[in-house]
mmCIF file of the N, C-alpha and C atoms, coordinates in Angstrom:
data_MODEL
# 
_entry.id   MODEL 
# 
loop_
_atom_site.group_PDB 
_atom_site.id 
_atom_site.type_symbol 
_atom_site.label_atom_id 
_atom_site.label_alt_id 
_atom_site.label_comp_id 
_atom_site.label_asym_id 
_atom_site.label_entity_id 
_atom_site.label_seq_id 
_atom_site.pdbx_PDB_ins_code 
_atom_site.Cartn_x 
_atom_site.Cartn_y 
_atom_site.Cartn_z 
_atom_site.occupancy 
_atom_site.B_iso_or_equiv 
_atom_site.pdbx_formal_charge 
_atom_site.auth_seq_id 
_atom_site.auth_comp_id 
_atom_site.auth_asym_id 
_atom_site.auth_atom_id 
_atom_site.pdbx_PDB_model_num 
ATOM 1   N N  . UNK A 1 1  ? 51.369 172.256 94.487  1.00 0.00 ? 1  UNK A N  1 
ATOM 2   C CA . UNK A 1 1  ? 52.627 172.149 93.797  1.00 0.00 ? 1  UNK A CA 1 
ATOM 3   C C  . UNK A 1 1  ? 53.737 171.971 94.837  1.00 0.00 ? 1  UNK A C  1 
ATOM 4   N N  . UNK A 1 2  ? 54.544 170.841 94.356  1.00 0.00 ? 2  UNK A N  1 
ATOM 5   C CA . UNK A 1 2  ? 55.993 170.810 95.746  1.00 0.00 ? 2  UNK A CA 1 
ATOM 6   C C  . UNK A 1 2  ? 56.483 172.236 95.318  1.00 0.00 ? 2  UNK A C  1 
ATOM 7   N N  . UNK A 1 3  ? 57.455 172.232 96.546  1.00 0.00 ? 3  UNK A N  1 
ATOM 8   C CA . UNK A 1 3  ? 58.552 173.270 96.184  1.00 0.00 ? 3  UNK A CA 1 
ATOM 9   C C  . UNK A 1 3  ? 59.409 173.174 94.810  1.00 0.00 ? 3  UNK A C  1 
ATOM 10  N N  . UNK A 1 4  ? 59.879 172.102 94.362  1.00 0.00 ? 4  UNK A N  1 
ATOM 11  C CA . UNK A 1 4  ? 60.778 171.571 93.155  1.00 0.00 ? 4  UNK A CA 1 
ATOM 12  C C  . UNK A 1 4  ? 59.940 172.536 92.322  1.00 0.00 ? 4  UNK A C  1 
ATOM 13  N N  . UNK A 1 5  ? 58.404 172.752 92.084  1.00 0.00 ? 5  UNK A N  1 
ATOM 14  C CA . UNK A 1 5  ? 57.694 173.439 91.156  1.00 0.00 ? 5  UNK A CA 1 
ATOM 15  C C  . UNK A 1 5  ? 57.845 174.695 91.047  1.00 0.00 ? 5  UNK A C  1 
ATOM 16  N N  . UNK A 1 6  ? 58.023 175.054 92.708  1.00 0.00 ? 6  UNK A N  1 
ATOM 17  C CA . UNK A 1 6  ? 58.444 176.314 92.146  1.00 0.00 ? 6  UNK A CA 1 
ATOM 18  C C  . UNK A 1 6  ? 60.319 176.961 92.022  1.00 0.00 ? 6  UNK A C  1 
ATOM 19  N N  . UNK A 1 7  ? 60.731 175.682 92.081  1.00 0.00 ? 7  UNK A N  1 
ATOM 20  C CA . UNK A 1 7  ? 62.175 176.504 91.516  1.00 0.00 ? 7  UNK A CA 1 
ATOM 21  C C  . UNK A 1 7  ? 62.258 176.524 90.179  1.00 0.00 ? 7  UNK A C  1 
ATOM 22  N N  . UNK A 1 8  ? 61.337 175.382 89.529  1.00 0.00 ? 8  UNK A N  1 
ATOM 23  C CA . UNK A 1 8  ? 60.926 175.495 87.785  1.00 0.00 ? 8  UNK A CA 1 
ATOM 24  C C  . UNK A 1 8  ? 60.709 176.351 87.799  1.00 0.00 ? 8  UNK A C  1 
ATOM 25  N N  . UNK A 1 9  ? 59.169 177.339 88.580  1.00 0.00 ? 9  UNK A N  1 
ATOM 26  C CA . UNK A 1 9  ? 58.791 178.528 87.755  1.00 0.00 ? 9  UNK A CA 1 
ATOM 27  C C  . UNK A 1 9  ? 60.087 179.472 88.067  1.00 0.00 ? 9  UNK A C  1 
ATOM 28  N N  . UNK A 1 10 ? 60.757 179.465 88.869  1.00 0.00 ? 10 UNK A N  1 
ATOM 29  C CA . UNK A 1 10 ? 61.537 180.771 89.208  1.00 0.00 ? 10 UNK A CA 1 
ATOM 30  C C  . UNK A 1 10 ? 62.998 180.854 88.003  1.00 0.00 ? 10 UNK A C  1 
ATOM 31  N N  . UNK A 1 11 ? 63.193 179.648 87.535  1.00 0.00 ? 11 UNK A N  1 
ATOM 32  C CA . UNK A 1 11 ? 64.022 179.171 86.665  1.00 0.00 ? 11 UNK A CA 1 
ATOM 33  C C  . UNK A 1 11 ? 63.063 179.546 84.836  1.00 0.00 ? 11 UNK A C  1 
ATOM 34  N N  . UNK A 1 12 ? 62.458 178.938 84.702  1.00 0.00 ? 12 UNK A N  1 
ATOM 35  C CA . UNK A 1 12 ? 61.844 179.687 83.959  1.00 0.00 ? 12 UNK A CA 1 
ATOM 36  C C  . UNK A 1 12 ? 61.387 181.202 83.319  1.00 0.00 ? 12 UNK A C  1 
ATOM 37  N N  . UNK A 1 13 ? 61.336 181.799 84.688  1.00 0.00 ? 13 UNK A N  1 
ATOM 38  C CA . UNK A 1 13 ? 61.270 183.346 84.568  1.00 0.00 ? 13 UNK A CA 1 
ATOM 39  C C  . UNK A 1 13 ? 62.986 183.794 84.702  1.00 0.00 ? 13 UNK A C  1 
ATOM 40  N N  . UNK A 1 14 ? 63.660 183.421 84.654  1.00 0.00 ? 14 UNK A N  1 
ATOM 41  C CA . UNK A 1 14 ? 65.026 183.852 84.810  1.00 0.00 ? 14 UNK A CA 1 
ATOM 42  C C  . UNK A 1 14 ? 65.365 183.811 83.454  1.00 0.00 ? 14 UNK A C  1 
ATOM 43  N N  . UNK A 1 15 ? 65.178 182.335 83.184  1.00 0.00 ? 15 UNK A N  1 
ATOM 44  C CA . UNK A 1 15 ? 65.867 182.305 81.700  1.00 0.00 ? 15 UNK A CA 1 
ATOM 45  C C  . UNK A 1 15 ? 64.862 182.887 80.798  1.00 0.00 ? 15 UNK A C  1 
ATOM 46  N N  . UNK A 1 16 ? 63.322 183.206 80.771  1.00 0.00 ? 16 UNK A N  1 
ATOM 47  C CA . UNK A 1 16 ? 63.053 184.317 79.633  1.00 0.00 ? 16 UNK A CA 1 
ATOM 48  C C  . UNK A 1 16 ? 64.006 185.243 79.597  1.00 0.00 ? 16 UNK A C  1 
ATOM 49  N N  . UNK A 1 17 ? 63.663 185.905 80.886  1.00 0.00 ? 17 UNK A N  1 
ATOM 50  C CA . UNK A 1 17 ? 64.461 187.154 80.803  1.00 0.00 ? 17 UNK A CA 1 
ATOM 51  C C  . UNK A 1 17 ? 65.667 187.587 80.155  1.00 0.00 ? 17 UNK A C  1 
ATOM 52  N N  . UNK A 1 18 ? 66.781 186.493 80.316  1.00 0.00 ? 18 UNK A N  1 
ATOM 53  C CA . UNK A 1 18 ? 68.160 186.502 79.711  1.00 0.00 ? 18 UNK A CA 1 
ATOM 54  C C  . UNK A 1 18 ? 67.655 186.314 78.510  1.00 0.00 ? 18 UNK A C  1 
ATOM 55  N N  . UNK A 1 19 ? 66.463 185.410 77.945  1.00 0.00 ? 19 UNK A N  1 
ATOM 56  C CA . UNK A 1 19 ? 66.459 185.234 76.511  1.00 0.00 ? 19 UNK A CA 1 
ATOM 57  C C  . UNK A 1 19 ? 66.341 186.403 75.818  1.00 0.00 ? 19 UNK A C  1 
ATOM 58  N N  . UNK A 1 20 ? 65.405 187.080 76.656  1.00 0.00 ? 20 UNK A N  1 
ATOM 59  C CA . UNK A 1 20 ? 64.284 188.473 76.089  1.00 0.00 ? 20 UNK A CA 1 
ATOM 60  C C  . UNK A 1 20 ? 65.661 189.943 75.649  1.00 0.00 ? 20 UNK A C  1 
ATOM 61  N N  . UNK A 1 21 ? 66.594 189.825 76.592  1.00 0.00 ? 21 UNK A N  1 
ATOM 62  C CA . UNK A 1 21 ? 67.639 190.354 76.879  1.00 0.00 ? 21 UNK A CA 1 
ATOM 63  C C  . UNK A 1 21 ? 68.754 189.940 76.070  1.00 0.00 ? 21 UNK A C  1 
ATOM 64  N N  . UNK A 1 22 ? 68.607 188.907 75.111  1.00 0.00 ? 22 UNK A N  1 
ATOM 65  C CA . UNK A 1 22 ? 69.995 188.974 74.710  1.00 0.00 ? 22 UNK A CA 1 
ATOM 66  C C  . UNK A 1 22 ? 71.263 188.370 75.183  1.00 0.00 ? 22 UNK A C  1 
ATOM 67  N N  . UNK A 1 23 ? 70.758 188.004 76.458  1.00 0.00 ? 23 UNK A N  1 
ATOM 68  C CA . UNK A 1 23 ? 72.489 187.823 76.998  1.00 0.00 ? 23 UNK A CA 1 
ATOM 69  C C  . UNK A 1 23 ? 72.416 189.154 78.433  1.00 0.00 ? 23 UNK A C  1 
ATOM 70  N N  . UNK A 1 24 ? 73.309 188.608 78.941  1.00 0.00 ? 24 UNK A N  1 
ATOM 71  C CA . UNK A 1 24 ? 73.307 189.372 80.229  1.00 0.00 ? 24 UNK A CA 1 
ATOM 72  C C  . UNK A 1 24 ? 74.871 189.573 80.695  1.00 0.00 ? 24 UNK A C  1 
ATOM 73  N N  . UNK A 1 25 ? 75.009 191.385 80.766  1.00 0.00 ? 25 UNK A N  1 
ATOM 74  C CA . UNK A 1 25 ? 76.477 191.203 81.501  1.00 0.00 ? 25 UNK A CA 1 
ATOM 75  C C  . UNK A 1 25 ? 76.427 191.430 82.732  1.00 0.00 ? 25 UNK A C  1 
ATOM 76  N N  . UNK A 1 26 ? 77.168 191.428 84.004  1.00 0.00 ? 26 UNK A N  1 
ATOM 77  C CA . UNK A 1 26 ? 77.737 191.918 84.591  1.00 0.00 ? 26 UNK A CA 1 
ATOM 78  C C  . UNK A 1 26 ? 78.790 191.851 84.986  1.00 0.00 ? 26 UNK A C  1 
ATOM 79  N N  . UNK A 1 27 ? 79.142 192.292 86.454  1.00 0.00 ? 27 UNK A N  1 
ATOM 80  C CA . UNK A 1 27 ? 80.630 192.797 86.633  1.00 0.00 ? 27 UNK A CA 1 
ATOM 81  C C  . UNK A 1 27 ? 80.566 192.545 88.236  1.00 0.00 ? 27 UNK A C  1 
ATOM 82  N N  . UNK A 1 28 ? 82.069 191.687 88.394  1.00 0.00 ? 28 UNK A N  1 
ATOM 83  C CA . UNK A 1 28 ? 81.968 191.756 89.714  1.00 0.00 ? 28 UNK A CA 1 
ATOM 84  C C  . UNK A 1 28 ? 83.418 191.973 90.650  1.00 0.00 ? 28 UNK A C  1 
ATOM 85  N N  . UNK A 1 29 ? 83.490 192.339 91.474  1.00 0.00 ? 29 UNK A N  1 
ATOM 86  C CA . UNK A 1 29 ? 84.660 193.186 92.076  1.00 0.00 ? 29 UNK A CA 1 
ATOM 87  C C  . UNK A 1 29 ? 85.709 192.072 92.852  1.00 0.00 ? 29 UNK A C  1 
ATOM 88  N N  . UNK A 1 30 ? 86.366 192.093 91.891  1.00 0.00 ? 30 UNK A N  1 
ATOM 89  C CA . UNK A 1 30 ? 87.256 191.044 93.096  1.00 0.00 ? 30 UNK A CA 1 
ATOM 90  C C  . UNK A 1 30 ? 88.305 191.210 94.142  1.00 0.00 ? 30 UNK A C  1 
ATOM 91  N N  . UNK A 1 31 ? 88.872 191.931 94.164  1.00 0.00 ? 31 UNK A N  1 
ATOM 92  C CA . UNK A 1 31 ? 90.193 192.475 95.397  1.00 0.00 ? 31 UNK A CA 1 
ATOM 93  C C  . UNK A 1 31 ? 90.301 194.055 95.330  1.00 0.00 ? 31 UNK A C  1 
ATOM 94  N N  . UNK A 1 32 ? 89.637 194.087 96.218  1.00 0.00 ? 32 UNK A N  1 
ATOM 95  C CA . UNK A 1 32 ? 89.713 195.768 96.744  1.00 0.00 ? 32 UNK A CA 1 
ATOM 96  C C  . UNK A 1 32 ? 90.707 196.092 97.892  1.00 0.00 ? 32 UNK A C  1 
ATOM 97  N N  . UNK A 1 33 ? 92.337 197.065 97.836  1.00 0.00 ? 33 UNK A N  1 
ATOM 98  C CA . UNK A 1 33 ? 93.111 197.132 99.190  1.00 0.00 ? 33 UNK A CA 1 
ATOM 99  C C  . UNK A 1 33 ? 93.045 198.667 98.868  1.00 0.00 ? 33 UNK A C  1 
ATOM 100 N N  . UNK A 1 34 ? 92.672 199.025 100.414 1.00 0.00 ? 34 UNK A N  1 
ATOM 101 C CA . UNK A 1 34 ? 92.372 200.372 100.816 1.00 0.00 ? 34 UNK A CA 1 
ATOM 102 C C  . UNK A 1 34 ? 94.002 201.150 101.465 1.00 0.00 ? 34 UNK A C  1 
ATOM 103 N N  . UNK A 1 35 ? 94.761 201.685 100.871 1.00 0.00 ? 35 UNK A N  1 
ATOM 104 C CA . UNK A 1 35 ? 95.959 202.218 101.341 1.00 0.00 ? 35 UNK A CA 1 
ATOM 105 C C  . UNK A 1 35 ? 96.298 203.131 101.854 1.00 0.00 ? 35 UNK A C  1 
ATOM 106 N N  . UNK A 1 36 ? 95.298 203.861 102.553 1.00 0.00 ? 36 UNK A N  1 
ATOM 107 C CA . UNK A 1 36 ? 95.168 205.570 103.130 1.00 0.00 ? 36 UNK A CA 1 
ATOM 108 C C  . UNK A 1 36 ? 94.164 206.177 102.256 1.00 0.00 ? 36 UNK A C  1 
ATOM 109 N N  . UNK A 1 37 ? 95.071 207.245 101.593 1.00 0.00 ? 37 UNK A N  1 
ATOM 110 C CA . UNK A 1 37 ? 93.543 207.625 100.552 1.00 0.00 ? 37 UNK A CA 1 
ATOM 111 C C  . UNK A 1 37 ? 94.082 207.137 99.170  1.00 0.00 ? 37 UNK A C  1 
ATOM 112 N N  . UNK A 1 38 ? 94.367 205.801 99.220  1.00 0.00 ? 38 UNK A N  1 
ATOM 113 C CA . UNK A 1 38 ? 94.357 205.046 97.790  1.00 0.00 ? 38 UNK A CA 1 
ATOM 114 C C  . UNK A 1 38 ? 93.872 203.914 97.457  1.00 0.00 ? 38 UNK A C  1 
ATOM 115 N N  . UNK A 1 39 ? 93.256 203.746 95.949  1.00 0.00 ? 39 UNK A N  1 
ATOM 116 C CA . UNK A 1 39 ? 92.029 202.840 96.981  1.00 0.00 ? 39 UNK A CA 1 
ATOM 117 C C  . UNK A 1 39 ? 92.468 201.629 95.601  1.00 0.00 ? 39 UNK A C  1 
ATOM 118 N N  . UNK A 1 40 ? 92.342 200.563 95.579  1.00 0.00 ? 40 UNK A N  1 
ATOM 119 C CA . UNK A 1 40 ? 92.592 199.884 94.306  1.00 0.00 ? 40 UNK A CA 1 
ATOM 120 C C  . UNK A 1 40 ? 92.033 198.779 94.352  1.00 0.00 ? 40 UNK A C  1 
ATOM 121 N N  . UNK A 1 41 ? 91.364 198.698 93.054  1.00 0.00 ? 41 UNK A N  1 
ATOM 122 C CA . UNK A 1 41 ? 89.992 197.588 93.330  1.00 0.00 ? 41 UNK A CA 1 
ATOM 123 C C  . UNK A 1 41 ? 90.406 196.706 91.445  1.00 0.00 ? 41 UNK A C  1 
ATOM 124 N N  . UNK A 1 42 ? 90.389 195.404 91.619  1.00 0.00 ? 42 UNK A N  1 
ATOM 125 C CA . UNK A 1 42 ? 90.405 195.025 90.839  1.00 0.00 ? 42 UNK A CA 1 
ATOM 126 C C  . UNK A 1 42 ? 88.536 193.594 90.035  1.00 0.00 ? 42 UNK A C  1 
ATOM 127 N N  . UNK A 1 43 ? 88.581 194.329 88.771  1.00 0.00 ? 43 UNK A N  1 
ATOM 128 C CA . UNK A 1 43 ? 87.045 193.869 88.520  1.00 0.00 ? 43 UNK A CA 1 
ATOM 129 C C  . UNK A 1 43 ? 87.022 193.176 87.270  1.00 0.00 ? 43 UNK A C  1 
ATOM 130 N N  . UNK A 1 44 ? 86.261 192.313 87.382  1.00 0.00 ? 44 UNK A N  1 
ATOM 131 C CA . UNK A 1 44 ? 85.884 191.130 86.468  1.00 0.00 ? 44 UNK A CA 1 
ATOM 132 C C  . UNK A 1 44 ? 84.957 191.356 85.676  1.00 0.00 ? 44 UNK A C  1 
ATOM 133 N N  . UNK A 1 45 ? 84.780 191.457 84.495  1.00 0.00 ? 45 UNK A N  1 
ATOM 134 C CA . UNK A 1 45 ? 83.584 191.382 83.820  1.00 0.00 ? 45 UNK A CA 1 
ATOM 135 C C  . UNK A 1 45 ? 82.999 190.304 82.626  1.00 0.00 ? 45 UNK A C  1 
ATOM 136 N N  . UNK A 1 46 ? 82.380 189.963 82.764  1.00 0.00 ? 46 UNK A N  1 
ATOM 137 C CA . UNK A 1 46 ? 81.543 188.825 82.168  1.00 0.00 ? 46 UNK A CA 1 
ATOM 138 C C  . UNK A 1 46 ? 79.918 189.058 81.889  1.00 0.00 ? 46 UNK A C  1 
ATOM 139 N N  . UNK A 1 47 ? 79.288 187.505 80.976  1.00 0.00 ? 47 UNK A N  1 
ATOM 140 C CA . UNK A 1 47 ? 78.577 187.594 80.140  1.00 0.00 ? 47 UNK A CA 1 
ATOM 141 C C  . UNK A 1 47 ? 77.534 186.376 80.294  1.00 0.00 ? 47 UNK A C  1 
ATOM 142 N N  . UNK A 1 48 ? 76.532 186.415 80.518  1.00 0.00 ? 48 UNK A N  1 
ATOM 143 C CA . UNK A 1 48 ? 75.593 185.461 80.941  1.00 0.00 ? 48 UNK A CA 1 
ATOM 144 C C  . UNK A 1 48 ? 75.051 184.792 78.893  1.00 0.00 ? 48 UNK A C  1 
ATOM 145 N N  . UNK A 1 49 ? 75.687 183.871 78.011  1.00 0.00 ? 49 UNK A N  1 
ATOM 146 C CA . UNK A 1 49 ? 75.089 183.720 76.486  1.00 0.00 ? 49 UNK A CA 1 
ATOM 147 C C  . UNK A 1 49 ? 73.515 183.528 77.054  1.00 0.00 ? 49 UNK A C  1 
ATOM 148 N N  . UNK A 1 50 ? 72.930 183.661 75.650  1.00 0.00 ? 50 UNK A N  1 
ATOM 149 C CA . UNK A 1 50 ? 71.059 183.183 75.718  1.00 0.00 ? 50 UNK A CA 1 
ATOM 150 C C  . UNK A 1 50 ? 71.084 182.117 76.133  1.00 0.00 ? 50 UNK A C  1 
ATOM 151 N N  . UNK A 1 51 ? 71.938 181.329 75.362  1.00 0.00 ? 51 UNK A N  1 
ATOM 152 C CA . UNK A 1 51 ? 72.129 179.584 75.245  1.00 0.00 ? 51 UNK A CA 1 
ATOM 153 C C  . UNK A 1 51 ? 71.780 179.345 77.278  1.00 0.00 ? 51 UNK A C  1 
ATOM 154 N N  . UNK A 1 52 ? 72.206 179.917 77.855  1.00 0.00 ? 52 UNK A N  1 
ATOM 155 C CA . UNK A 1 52 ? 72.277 179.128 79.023  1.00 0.00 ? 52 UNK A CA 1 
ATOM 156 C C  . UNK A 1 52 ? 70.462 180.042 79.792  1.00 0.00 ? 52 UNK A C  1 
ATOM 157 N N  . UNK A 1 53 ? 70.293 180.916 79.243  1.00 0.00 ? 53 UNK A N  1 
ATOM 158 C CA . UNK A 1 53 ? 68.612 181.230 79.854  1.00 0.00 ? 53 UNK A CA 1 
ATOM 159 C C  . UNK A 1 53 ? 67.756 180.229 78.729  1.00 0.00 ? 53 UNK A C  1 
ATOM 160 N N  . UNK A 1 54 ? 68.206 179.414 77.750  1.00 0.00 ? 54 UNK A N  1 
ATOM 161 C CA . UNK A 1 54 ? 67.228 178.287 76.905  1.00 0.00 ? 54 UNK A CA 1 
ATOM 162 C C  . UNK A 1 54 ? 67.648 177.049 77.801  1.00 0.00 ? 54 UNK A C  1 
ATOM 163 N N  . UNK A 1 55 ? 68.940 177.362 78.279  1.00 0.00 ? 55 UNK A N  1 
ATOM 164 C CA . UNK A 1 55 ? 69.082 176.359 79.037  1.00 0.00 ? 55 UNK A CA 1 
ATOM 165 C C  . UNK A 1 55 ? 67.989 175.860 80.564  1.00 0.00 ? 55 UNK A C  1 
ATOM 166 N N  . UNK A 1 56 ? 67.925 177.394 80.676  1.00 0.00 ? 56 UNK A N  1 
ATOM 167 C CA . UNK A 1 56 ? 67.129 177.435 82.023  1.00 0.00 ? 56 UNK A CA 1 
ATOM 168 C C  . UNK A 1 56 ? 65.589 177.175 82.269  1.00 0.00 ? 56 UNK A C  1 
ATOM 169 N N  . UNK A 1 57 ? 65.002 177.814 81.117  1.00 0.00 ? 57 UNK A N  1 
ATOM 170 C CA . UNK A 1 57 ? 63.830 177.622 80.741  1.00 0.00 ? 57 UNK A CA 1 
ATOM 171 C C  . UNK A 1 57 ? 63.762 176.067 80.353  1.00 0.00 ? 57 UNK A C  1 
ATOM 172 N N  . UNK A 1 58 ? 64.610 175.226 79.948  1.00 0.00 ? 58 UNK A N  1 
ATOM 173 C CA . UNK A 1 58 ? 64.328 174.008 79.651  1.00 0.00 ? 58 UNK A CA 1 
ATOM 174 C C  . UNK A 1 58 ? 64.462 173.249 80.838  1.00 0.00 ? 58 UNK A C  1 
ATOM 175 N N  . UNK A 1 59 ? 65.135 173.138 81.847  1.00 0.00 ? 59 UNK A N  1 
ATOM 176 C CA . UNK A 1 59 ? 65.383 172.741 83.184  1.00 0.00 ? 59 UNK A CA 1 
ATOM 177 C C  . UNK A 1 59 ? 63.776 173.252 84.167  1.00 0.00 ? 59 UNK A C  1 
ATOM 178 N N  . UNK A 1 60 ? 63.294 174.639 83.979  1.00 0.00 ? 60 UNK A N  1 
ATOM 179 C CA . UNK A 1 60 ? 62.396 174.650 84.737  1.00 0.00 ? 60 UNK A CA 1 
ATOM 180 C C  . UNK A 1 60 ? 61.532 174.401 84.502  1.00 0.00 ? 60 UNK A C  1 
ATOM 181 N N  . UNK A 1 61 ? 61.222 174.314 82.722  1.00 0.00 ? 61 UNK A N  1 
ATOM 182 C CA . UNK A 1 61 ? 59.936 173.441 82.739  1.00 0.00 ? 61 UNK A CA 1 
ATOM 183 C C  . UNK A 1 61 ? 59.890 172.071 83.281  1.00 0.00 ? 61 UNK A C  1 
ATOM 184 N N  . UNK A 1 62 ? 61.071 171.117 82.652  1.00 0.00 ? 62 UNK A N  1 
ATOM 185 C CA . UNK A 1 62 ? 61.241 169.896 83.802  1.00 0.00 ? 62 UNK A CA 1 
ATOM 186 C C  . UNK A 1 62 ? 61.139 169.761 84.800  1.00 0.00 ? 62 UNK A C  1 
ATOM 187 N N  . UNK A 1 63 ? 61.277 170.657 85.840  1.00 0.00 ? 63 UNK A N  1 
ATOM 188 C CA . UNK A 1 63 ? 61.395 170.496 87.326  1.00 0.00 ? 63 UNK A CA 1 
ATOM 189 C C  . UNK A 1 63 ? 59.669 170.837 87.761  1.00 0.00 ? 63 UNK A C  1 
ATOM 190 N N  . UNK A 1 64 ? 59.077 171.854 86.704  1.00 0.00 ? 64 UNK A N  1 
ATOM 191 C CA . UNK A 1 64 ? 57.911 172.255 86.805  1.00 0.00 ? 64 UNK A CA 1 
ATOM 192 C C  . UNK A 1 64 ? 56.770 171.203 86.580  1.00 0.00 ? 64 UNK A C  1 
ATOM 193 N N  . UNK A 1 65 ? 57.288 169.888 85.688  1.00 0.00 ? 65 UNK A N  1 
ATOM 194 C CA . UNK A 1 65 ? 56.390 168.962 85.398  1.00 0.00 ? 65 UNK A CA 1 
ATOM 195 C C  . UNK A 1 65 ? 56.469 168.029 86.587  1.00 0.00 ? 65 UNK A C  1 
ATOM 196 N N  . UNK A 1 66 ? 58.142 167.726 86.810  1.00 0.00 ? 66 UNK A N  1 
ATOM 197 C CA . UNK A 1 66 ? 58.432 167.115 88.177  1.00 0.00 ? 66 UNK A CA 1 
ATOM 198 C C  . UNK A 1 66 ? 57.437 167.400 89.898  1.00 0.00 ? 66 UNK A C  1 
ATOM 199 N N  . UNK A 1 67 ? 57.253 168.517 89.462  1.00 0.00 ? 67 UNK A N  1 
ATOM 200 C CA . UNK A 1 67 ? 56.456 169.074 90.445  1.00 0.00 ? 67 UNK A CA 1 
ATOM 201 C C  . UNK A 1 67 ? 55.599 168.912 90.479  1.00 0.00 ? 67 UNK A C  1 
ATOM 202 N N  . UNK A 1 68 ? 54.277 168.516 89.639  1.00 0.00 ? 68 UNK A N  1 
ATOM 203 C CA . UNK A 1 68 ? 53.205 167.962 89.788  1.00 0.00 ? 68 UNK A CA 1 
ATOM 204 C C  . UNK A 1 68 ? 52.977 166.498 89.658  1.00 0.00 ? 68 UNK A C  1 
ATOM 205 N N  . UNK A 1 69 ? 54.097 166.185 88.853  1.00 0.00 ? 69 UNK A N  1 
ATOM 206 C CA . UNK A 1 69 ? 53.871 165.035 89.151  1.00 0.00 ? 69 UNK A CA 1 
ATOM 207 C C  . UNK A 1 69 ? 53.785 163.997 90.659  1.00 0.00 ? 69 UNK A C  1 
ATOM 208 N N  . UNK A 1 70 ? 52.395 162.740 90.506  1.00 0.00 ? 70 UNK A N  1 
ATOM 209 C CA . UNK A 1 70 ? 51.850 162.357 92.138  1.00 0.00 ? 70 UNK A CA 1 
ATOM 210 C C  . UNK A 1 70 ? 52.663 160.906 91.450  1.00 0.00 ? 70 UNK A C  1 
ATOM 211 N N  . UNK A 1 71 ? 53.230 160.001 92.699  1.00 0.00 ? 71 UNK A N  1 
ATOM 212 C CA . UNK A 1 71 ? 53.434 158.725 92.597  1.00 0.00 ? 71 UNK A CA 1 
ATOM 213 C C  . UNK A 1 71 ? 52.134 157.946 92.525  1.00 0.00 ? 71 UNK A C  1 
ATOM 214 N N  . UNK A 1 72 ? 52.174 157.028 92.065  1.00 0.00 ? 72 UNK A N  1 
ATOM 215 C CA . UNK A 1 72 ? 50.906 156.263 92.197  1.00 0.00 ? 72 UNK A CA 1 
ATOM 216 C C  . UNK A 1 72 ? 50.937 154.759 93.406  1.00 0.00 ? 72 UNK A C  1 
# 
């Protein structure tokens, strides 16, 4: 299998997961200023829809067929 095959499978197992899951949140920290002992951190939070792990799973099976496929 090329490599391309296995970013299908790794793409594939990503987007079950989000499927299996519902959707996926997390959270990520964007500007943290440390002022002595004051500390102030400002954070983002967001939402991974299913739609984009059906998305993924559909991309890695493609890339996964891409991958075996031989030129002739």
């Amino acid at each position: 299998m090329r490599p391309i095959g296995y970013v299908g499978v790794i793409l594939i197992v990503a987007g079950a997961i989000i499927l299996a899951m519902g959707g996926m949140s997390y959270t990520k920290d964007k500007n943290q200023v440390d002022l002595g002992p004051l500390h102030v951190a400002a954070v983002e939070k967001g939402f991974v829809p299913p739609a984009y792990g059906l998305a993924a799973v559909v991309v890695g099976v493609a890339l996964l067929f891409a991958g075996k496929r031989r030129r002739a």
